[in-house]
C-alpha positions as CSV (number, residue, x, y, z in Angstrom):
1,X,0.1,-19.5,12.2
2,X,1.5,-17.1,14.8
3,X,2.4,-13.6,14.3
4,X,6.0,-13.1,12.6
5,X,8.9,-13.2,14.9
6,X,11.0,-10.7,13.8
7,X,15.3,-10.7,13.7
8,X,16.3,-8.8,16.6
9,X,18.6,-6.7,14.4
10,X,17.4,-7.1,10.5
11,X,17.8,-3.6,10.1
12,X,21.4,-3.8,11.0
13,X,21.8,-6.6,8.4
14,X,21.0,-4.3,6.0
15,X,22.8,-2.0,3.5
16,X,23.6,1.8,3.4
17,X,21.0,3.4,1.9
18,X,20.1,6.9,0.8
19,X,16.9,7.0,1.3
20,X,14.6,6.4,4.7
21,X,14.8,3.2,6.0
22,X,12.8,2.2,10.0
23,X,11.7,-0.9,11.8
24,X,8.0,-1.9,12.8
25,X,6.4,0.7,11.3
26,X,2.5,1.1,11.0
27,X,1.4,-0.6,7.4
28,X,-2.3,-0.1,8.3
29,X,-1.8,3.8,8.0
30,X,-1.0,3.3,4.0
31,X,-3.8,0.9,3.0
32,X,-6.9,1.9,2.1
33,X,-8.4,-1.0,4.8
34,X,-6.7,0.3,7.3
35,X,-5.7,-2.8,9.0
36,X,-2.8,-5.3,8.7
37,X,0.2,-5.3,11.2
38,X,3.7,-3.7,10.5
39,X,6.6,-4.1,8.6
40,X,9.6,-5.9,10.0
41,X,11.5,-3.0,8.2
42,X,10.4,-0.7,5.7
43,X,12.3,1.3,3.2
44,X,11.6,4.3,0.6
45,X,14.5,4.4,-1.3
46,X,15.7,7.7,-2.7
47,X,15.6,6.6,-6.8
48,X,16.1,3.8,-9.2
49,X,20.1,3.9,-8.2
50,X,19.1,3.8,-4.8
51,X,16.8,1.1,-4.6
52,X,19.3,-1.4,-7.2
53,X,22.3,-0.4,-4.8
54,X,19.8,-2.2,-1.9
55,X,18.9,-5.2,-4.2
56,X,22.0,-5.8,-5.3
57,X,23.6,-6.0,-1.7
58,X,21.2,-6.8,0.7
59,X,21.5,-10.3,1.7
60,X,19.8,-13.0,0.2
61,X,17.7,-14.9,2.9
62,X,15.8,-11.7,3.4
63,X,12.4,-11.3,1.8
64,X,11.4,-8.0,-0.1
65,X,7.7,-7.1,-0.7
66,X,6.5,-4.4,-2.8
67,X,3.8,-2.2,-1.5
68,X,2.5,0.9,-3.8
69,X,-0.7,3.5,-2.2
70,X,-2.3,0.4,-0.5
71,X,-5.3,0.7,-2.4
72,X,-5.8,-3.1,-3.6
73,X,-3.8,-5.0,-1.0
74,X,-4.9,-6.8,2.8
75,X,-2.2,-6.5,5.5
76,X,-2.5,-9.4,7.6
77,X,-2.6,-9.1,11.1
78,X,0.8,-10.5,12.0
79,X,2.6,-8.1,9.7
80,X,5.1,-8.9,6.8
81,X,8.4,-10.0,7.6
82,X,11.5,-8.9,5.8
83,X,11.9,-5.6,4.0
84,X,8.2,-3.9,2.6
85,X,9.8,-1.3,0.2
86,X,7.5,1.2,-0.9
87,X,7.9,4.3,-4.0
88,X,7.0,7.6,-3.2
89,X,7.1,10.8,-4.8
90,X,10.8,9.7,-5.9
91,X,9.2,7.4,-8.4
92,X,6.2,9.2,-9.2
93,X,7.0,11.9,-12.1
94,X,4.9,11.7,-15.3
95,X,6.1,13.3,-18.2
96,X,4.6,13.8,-21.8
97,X,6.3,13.6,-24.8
98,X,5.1,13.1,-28.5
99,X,1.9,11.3,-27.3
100,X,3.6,8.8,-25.0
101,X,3.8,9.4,-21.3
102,X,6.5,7.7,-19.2
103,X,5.1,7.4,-15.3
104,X,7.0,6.8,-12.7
105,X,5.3,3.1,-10.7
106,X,4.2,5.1,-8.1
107,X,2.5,7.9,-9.8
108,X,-1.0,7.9,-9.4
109,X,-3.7,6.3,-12.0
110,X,-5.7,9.0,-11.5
111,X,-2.9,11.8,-11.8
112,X,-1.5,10.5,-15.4
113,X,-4.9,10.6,-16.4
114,X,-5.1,14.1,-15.8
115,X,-1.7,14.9,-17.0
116,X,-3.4,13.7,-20.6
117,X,-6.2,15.7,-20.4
118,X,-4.1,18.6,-20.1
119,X,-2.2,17.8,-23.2
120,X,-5.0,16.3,-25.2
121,X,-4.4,13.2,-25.2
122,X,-6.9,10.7,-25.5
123,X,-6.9,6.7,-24.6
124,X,-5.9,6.7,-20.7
125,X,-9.4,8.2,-19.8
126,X,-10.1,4.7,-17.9
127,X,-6.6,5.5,-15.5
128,X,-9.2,8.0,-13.9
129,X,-11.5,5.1,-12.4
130,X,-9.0,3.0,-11.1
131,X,-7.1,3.8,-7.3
132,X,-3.7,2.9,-7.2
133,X,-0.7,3.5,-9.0
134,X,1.3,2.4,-12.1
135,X,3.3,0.4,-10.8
136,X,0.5,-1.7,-9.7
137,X,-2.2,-1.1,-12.9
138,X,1.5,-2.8,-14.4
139,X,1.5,-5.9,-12.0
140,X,-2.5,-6.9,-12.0
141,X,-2.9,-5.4,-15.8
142,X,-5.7,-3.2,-14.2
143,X,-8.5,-2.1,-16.2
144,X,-11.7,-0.8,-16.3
145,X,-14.1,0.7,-18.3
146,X,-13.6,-1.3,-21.2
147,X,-10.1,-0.3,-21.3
148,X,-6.9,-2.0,-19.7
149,X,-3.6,-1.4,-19.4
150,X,-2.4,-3.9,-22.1
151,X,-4.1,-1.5,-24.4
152,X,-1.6,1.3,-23.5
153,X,1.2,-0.2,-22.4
154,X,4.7,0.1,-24.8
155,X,7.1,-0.7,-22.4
156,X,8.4,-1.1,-18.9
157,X,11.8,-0.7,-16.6
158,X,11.8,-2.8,-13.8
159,X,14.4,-3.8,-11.4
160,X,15.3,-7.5,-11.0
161,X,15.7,-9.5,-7.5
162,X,19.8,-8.5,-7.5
163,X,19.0,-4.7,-8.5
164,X,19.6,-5.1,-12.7
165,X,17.7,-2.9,-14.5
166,X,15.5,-4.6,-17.6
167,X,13.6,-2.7,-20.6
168,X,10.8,-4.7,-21.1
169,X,8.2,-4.7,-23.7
170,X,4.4,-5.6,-24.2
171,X,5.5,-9.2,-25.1
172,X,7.7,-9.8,-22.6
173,X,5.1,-7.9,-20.2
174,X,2.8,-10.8,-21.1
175,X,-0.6,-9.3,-20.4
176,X,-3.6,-11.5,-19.8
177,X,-6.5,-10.6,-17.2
178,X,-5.9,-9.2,-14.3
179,X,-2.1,-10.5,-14.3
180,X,1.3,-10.2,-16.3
181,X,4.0,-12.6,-16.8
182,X,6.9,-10.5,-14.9
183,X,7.7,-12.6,-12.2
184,X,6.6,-11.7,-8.9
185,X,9.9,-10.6,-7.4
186,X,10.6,-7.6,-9.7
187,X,9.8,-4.4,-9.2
188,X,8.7,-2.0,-11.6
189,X,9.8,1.6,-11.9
190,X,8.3,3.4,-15.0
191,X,6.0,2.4,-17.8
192,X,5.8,4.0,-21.0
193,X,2.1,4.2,-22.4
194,X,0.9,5.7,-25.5
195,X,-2.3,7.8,-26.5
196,X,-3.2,9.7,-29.5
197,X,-4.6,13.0,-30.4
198,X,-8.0,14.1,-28.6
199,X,-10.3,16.8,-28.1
200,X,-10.2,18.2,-24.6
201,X,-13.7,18.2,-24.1
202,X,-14.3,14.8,-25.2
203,X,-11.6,13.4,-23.1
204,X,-12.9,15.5,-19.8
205,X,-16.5,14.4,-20.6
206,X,-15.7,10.5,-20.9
207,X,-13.5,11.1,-17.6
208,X,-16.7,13.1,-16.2
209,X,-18.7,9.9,-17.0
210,X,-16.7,7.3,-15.3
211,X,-16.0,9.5,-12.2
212,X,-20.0,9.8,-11.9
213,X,-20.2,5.9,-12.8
214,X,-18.1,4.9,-10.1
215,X,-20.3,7.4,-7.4
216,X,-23.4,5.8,-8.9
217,X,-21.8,2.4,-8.0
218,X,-19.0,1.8,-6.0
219,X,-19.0,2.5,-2.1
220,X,-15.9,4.9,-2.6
221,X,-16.5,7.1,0.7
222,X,-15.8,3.7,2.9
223,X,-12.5,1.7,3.8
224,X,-12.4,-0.7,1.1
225,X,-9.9,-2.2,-0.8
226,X,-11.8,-2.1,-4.3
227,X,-12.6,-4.9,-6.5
228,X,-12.3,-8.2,-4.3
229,X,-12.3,-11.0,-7.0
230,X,-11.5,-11.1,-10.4
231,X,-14.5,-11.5,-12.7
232,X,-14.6,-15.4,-14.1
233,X,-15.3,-15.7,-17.5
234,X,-18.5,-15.1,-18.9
235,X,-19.8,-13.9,-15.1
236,X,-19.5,-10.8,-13.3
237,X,-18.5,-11.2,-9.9
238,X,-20.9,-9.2,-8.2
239,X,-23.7,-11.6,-9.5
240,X,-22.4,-14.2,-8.6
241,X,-21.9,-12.8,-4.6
242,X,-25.3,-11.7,-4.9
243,X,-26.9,-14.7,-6.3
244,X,-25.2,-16.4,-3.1
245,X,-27.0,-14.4,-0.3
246,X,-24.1,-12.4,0.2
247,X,-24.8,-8.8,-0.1
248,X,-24.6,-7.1,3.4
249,X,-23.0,-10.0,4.9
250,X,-20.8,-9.7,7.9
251,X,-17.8,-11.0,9.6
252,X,-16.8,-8.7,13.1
253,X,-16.6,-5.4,11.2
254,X,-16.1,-6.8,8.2
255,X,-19.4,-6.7,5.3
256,X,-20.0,-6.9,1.9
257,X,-20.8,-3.7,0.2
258,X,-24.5,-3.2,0.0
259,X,-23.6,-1.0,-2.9
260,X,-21.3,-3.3,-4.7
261,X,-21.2,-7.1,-3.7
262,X,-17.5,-7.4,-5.3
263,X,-16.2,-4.7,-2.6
264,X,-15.9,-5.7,1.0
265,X,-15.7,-2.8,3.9
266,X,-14.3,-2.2,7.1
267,X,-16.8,-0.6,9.4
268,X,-14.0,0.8,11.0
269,X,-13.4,-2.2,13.8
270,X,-12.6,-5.2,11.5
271,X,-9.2,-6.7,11.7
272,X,-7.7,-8.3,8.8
273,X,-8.9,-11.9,9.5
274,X,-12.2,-10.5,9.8
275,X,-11.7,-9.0,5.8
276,X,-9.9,-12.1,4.8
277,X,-12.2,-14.9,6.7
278,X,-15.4,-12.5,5.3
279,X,-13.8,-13.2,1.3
280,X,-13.1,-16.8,1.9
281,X,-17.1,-17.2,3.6
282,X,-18.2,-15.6,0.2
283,X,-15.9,-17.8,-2.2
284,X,-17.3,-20.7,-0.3
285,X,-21.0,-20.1,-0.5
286,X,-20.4,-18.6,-4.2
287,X,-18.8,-22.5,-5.2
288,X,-21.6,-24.2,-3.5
289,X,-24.5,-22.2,-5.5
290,X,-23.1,-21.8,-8.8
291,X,-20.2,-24.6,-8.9
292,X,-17.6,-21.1,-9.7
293,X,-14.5,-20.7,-7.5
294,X,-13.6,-17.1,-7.4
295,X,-10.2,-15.9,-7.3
296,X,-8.5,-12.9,-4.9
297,X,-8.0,-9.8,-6.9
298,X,-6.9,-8.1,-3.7
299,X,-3.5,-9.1,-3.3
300,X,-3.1,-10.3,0.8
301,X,0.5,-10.0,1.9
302,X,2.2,-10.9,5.5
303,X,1.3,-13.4,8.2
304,X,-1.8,-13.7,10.6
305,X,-1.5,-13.8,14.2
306,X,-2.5,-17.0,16.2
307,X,-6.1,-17.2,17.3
308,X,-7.5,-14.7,14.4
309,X,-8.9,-17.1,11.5
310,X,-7.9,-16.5,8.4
């Protein structure tokens, strides 16, 4: 498939808005693989108002995509077409009250984790071992640590495709692994979670533990784009890759983690087809030796360009 061709004048198409809005810029900057081509146009709206006042007029053959700190996501090479609209600080307040903390979708994991420790609140220790924001821990239902988010979760806002605002709750959120029943074009905005009453020093010391769990394990210090493939049941990922021959195998400057099979690196020359041709080599030889497809946990967004295999 070639690279996007992109409207001459999308931008123009587009509504007012009161936050920043550009064309063609740089998506591999914000990913943790640092790779991927640009966005057609991309937006970071000003609020909640904002962003529905964009929905709600913008018109309706163009193609919105949600992109949060990049940490669990492959930019293809051809970049995404349409409108990539991405929370920042706007949406990233976390605030504490009576044991329940309502986050903003793009505060950080790591950063409402902390926010709990300083009150004492126990039960989001596992936020602090997983990269990425809310907003995103929402989506995929991250979790780690024996912990995930359906476990804290009491609620949701999200924005609908033509800007409405919805209060949602855990039913409706429709946990299960790794996924949620929200449909793929809404966008969340805030979560509500809720904790309970800890000691500081046992919340700091399980936080302590996983921080020094995922040094032990994970190769955090490289361009990676965390766990590649959901865990089937009853198997581990990782085992499975390594069972296959796969550890320290390369595409270009693409490899599998020595460190952890279920992460895949950029050496700092890979493209995305190299990342992306590198996962679909390892889902391959993974079905022929143990009969297990694996599935993408890293969420691959926008078009290839022509030549590149992917």
């Amino acid at each position: 498939m070639a690279a996007a061709v992109y409207a001459e004048n999308l931008i123009d198409r587009l509504p007012p808005v009161r936050g920043r809005i550009s064309e063609g810029a740089s998506l591999a900057k914000v990913t943790w693989f640092g790779v991927g081509g640009p966005a057609e146009v991309l937006f970071k709206p000003a609020d909640v108002e904002d962003l529905s006042h964009f929905l709600k007029n913008k018109p309706v053959d163009v193609a919105v995509t949600v992109l949060g700190v990049g940490s669990n996501i492959l930019v293809r090479d051809g970049g995404v077409p349409g409108v990539v609209v991405r929370l920042g600080r706007e949406f990233a307040s976390v605030m504490i009250h009576k044991g329940d903390v309502i986050a903003g979708a793009s505060a950080l994991d790591g950063s409402v984790a902390q926010a709990a420790l300083q009150v004492n609140l126990s039960g989001l220790e596992f936020l602090s071992g997983i990269p990425g924001t809310i907003g995103g821990a929402l989506r995929m239902n991250a979790g780690a640590y024996g912990t995930e988010m359906k476990d804290v979760v009491i609620g949701a806002l999200a924005l609908d495709p033509k800007g409405e605002l919805h209060e949602l709750g855990v039913d409706e959120l429709g946990f299960a692994y790794r996924t949620c029943a929200v449909p793929e074009d809404w966008i969340f905005v805030e979560a509500m979670l809720r904790g309970f009453d800890g000691k500081n020093a046992d919340i700091k010391a399980r936080m302590d533990d996983i921080k020094h769990s995922r040094e032990g394990t994970q190769p955090l210090r490289t361009s990676t784009g965390g766990s590649t493939f959901k865990n089937p049941q009853g198997h581990k990922a990782w085992q499975l890759i390594d069972d296959a021959g796969c550890r320290g195998l390369r595409v270009g400057g693409a490899q599998v983690s020595e460190k952890h099979c279920n992460f895949l690196i950029n050496d700092g020359t890979a493209t995305a087809a190299d990342i992306e041709t590198l996962g679909e080599t390892v889902r391959q030889r993974v079905k022929e030796t143990s009969g297990i497809e694996l599935v993408w946990e890293i969420r691959r967004i926008g078009v290839p360009i022509e030549g590149r295999t992917s």
